[in-house]
C-alpha positions in Angstrom: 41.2 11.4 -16.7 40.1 10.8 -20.3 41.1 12.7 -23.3 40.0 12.3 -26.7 38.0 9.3 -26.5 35.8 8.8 -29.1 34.0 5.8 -30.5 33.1 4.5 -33.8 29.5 3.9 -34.6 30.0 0.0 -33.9 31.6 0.2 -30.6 29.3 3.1 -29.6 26.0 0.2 -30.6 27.8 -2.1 -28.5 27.8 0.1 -25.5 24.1 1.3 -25.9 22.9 -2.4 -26.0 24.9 -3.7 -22.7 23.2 -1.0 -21.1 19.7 -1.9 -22.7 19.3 -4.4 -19.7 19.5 -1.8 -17.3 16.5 0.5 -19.0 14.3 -2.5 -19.8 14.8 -3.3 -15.7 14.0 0.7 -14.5 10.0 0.3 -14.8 9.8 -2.8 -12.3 12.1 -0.8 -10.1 10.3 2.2 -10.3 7.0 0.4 -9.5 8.7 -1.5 -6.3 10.3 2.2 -5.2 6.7 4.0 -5.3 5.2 1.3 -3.8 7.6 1.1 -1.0 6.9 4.9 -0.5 3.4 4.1 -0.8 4.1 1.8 2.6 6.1 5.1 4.5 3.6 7.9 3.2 0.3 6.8 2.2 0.8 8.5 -1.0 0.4 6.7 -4.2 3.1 7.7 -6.9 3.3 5.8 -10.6 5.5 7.1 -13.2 2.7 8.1 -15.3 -0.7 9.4 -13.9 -3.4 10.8 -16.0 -6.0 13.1 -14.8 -9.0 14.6 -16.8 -11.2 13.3 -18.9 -10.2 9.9 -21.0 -11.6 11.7 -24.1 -9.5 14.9 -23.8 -8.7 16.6 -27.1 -5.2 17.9 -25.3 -3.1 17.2 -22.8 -0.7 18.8 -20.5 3.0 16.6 -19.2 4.2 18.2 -15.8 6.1 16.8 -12.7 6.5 18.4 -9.4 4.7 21.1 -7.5 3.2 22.7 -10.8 0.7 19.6 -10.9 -1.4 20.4 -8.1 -1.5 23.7 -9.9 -2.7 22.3 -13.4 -5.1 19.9 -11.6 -6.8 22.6 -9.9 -7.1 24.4 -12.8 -8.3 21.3 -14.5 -11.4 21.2 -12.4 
């Protein structure tokens, strides 16, 4: 257990860029993960899927069930 830990600005910068390797790597992880779910399911996932027309004037960000609702009411 850790109490009172705090960090000064320069040690705190240090942490966030050793961890930067790990965030630049999720995206190529991500795509291997839905693609190996892709394999099991036959369902095609990305991290970002738009639907609707390219020219839209808004749009909507959702994940999970309440997409199927928003596409339906899209069409």
């Amino acid at each position: 257990m850790m109490r009172g830990l705090g960090n000064r600005p320069d040690i705190y910068f240090q942490g966030n860029v050793a961890n930067l390797k790990y965030h630049l790597e999720l995206p190529k992880l991500l795509d291997e993960t839905f693609y190996e779910i892709e394999l099991l399911t036959g369902r095609k996932y990305n991290p970002f899927m738009w639907y609707g027309p390219s020219n839209a004037k808004r749009a909507i960000v959702a994940m999970g069930s309440s997409t199927l609702s928003i596409k339906d009411v899209v069409n």
